[in-house]
C-alpha atoms as one frame of an Amber mdcrd trajectory, in Angstrom:
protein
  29.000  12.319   1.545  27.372  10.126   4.468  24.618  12.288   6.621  24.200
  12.012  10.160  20.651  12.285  10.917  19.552  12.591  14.957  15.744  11.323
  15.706  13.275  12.248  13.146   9.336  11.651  13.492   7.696  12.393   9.758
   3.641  12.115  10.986   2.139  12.750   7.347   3.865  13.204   4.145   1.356
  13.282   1.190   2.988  13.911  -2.500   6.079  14.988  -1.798  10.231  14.023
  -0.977  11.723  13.362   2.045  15.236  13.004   1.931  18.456  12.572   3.822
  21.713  13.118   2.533  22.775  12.804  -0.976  20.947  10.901  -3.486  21.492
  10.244  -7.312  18.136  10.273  -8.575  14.640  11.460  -7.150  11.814   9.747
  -9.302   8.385   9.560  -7.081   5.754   8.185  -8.855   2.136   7.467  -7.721
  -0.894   6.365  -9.282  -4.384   6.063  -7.954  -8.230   5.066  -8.959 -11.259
   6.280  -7.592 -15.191   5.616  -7.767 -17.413   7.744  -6.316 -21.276   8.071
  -6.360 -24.178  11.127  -6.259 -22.343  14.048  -4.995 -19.747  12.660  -3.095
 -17.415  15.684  -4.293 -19.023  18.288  -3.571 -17.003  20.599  -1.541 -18.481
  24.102   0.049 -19.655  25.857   3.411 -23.578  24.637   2.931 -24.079  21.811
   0.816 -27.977  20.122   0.247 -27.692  17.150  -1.477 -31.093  15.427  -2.283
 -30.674  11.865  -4.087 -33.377   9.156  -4.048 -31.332   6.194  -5.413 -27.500
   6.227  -6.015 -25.211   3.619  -7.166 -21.615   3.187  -8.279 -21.809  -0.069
 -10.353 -17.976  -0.121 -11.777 -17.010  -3.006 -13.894 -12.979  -2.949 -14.158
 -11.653  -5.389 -16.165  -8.031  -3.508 -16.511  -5.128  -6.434 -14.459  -2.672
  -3.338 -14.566  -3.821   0.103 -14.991  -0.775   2.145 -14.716   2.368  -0.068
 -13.812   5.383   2.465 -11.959   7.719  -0.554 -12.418  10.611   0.314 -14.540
   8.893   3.577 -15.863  11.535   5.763 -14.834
């Protein structure tokens, strides 16, 4: 059955489903890669972080990490 939707403003939608109306499916898939050097995840109220040299050298010789097409 058709939806009638008035204005809608979405400002951030991280990891989840938005959806009008009816659907069929609902398949969301994501995939991501991160480098990160010398405590850059360090989370806390007083953090001291003392590194002389730091370096992320990545080498990534991967075309296709995870391919989302037609993995349903």
């Amino acid at each position: 059955m058709p939806a009638i939707v008035g204005p809608v403003q979405v400002i951030n939608l991280g990891g989840g489903v938005l959806q009008f109306g009816d659907s069929l499916f609902i398949s969301p898939k994501s995939a991501s890669k991160s480098m990160s050097g010398s405590g850059a995840g360090n989370t806390g109220g007083f953090i001291i972080t003392n590194n002389l040299i730091s370096a992320s050298n990545t080498l990534d010789t991967n075309l296709v990490d995870q391919p989302l097409v037609g993995n349903n």
